[in-house]
PATORDREN-875305 format. One record per residue (C-alpha): residue number from 1; z, x, y. Coordinates in Angstrom, 3 decimals. Layout:
<sites>
site i = NUM	up = Z	east = X	north = Y;
...
</sites>
This chain:
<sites>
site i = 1	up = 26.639	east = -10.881	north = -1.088;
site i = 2	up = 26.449	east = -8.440	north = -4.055;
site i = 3	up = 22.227	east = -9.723	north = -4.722;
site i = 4	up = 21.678	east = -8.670	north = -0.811;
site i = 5	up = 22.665	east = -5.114	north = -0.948;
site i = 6	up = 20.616	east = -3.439	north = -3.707;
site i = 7	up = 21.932	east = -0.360	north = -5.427;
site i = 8	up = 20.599	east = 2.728	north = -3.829;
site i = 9	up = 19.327	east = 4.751	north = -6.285;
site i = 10	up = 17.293	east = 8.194	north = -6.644;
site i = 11	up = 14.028	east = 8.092	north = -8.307;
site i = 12	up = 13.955	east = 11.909	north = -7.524;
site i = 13	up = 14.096	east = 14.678	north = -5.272;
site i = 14	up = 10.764	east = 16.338	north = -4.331;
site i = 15	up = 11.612	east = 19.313	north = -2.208;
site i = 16	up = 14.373	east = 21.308	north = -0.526;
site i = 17	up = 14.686	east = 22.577	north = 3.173;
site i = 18	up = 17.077	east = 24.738	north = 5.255;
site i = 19	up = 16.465	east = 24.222	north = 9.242;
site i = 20	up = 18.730	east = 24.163	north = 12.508;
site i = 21	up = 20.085	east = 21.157	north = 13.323;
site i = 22	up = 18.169	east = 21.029	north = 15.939;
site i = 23	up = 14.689	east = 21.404	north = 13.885;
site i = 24	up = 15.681	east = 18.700	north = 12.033;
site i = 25	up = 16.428	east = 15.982	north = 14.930;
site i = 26	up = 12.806	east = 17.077	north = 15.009;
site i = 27	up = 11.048	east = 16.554	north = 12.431;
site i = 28	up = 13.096	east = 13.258	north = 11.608;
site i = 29	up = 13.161	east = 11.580	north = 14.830;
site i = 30	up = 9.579	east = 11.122	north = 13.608;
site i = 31	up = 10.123	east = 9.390	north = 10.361;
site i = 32	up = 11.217	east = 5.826	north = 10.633;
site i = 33	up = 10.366	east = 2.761	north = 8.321;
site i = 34	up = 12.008	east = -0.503	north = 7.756;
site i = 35	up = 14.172	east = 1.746	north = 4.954;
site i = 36	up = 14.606	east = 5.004	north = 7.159;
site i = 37	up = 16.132	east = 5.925	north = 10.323;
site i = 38	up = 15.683	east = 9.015	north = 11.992;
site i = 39	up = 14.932	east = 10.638	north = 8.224;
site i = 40	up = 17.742	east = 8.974	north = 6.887;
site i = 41	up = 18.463	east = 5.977	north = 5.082;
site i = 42	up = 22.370	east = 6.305	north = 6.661;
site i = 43	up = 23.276	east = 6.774	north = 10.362;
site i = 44	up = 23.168	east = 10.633	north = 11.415;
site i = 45	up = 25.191	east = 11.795	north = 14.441;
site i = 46	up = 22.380	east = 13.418	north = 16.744;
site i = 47	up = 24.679	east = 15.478	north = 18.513;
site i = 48	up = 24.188	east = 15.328	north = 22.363;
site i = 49	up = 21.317	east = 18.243	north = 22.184;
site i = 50	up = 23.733	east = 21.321	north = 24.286;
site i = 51	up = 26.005	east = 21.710	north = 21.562;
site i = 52	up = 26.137	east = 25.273	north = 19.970;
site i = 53	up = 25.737	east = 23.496	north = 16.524;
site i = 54	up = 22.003	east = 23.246	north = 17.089;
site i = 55	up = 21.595	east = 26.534	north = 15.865;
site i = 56	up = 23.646	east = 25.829	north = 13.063;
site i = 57	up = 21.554	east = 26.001	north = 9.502;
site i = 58	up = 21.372	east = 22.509	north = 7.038;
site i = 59	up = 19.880	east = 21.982	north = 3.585;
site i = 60	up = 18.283	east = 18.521	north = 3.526;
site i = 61	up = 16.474	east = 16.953	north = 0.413;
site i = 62	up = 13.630	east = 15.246	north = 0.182;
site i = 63	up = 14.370	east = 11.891	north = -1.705;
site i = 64	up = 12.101	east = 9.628	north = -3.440;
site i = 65	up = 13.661	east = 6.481	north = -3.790;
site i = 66	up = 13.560	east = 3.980	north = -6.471;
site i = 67	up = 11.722	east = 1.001	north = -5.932;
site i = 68	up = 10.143	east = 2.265	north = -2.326;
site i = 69	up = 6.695	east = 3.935	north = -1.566;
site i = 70	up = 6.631	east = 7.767	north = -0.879;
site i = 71	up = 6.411	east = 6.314	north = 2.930;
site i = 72	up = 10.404	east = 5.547	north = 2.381;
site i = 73	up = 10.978	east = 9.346	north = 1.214;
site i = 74	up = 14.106	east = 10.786	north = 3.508;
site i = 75	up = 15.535	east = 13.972	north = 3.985;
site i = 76	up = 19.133	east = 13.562	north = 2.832;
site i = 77	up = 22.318	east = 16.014	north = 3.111;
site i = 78	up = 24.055	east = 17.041	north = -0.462;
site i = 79	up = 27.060	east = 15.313	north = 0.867;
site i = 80	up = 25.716	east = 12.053	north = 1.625;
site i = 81	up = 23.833	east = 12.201	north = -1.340;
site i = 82	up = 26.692	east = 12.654	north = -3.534;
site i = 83	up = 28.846	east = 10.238	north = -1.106;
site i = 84	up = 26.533	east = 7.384	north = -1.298;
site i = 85	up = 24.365	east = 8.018	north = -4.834;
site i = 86	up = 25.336	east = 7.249	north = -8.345;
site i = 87	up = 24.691	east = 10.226	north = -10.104;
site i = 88	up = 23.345	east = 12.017	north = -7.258;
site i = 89	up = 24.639	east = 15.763	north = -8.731;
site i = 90	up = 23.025	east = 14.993	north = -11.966;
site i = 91	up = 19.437	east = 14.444	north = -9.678;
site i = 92	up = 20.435	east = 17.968	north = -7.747;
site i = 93	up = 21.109	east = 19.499	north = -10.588;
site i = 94	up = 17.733	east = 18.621	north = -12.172;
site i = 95	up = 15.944	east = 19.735	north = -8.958;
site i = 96	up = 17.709	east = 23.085	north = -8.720;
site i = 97	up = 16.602	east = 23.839	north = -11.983;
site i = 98	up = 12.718	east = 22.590	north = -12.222;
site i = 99	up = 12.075	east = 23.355	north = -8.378;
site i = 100	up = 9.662	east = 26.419	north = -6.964;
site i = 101	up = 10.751	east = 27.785	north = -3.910;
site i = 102	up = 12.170	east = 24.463	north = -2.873;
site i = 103	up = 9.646	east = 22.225	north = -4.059;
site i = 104	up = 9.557	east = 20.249	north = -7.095;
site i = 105	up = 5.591	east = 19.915	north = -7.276;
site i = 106	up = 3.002	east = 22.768	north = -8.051;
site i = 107	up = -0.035	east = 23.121	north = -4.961;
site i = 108	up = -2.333	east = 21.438	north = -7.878;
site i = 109	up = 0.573	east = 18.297	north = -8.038;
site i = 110	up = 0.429	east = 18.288	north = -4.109;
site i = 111	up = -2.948	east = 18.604	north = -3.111;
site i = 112	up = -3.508	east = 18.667	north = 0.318;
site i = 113	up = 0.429	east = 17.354	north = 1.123;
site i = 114	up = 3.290	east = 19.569	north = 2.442;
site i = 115	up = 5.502	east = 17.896	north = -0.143;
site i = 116	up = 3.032	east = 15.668	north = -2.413;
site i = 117	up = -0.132	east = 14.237	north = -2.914;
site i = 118	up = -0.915	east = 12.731	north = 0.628;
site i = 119	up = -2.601	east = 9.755	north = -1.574;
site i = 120	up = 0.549	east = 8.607	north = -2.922;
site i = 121	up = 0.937	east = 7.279	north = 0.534;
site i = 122	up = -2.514	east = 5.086	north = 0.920;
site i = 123	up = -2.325	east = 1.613	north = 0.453;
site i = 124	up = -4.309	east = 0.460	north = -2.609;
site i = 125	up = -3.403	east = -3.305	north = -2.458;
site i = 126	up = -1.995	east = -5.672	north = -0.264;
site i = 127	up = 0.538	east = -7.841	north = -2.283;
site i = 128	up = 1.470	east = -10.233	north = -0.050;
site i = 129	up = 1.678	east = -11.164	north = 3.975;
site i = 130	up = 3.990	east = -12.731	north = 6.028;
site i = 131	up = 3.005	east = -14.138	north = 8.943;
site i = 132	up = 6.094	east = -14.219	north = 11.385;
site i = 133	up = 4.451	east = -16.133	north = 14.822;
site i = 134	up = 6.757	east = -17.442	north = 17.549;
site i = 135	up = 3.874	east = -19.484	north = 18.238;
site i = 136	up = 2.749	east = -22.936	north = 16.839;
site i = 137	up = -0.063	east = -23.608	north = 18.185;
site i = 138	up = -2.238	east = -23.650	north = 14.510;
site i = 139	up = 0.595	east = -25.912	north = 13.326;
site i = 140	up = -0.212	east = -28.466	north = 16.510;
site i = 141	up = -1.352	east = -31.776	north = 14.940;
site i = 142	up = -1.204	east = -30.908	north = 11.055;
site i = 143	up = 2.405	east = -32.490	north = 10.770;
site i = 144	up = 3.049	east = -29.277	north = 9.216;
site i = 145	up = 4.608	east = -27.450	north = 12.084;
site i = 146	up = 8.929	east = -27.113	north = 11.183;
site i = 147	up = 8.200	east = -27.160	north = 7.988;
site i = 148	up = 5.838	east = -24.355	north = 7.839;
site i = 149	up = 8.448	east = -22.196	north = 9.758;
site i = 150	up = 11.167	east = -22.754	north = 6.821;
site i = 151	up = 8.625	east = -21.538	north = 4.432;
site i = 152	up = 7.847	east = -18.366	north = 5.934;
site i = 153	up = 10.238	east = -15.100	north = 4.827;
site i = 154	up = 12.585	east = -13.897	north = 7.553;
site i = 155	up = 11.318	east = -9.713	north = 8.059;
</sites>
C-alpha cells in the first residue's frame, strides 16, 4: 500500500491571500482537478453558508505541488499545511521572506496571470492517452476484445 499513496510534497508556494470564508468557498468551489477538491487537495468543511463564520478572515496559500502541473496548484491553510507536509514551515518560511505583497513572482515572472505565467498552464505535449470505453464495439471480431480491456489503465 505504501507505492499507492505518494508523499505529498511542496514544490513551492506562489502567493498568499486573506479572504472571508465565504470568498473563499468562492473562488475554490471553482477549482477542481483529479488532485484538487474544492481548492484543496484535503476535505474542507463548507460550513452550511448562514453561519456568522462567513465573515470570518483566512490566510490560504497558493501551493505548487511537486510532480503536478500549475493546473493542480491549491490554496492551502498554514495548519493543514504544516499537519499534512513534511517540512511545510521550512516552505512558509521561505515564502514569507522572498514574497512581495503576498506573491512570490514579480508582474515580469507573471505576465498576464494573477499568480503566474498563464502559459505554465498550456499543454505543450500529450504524453500518453487512455482510452477508458464501456463499449466494445471496435474490439467486435478482432479476438482482441477482454484482453484489450486488461490492458487499458484504470483512471
Amino acid at each position: 500500500d505504501d507505492d499507492e499513496e505518494e508523499e505529498i510534497k511542496i514544490q513551492r508556494i506562489i502567493a498568499s491571500r486573506s479572504e472571508t470564508r465565504k470568498r473563499w468557498r468562492e473562488i475554490c468551489g471553482k477549482m477542481n482537478t483529479s488532485e484538487v477538491d474544492n481548492g484543496s487537495r484535503w476535505f474542507q468543511d463548507a460550513g452550511d453558508g448562514n453561519s456568522d463564520d462567513d465573515n470570518v478572515f483566512e490566510e490560504r496559500f497558493l501551493v505548487k505541488w511537486t510532480n503536478l502541473s500549475f493546473l493542480h496548484c491549491s490554496w492551502e491553510g498554514q495548519d493543514d499545511l504544516i499537519a499534512q507536509v513534511d517540512n511545510a514551515k521550512t516552505y512558509l518560511t521561505t515564502f514569507f521572506r522572498k514574497s512581495e505583497n503576498g506573491l512570490l513572482f514579480d508582474a515580469d515572472e507573471r505576465g498576464d496571470g494573477e499568480f503566474f505565467d498563464p502559459r505554465y498552464v498550456q499543454i505543450e505535449r500529450i504524453l500518453e492517452v487512455v482510452i477508458d470505453s464501456e463499449d466494445d464495439d471496435e474490439d467486435e471480431g478482432t479476438g482482441t476484445g477482454s484482453s484489450s480491456n486488461n490492458n487499458k489503465k484504470n483512471a
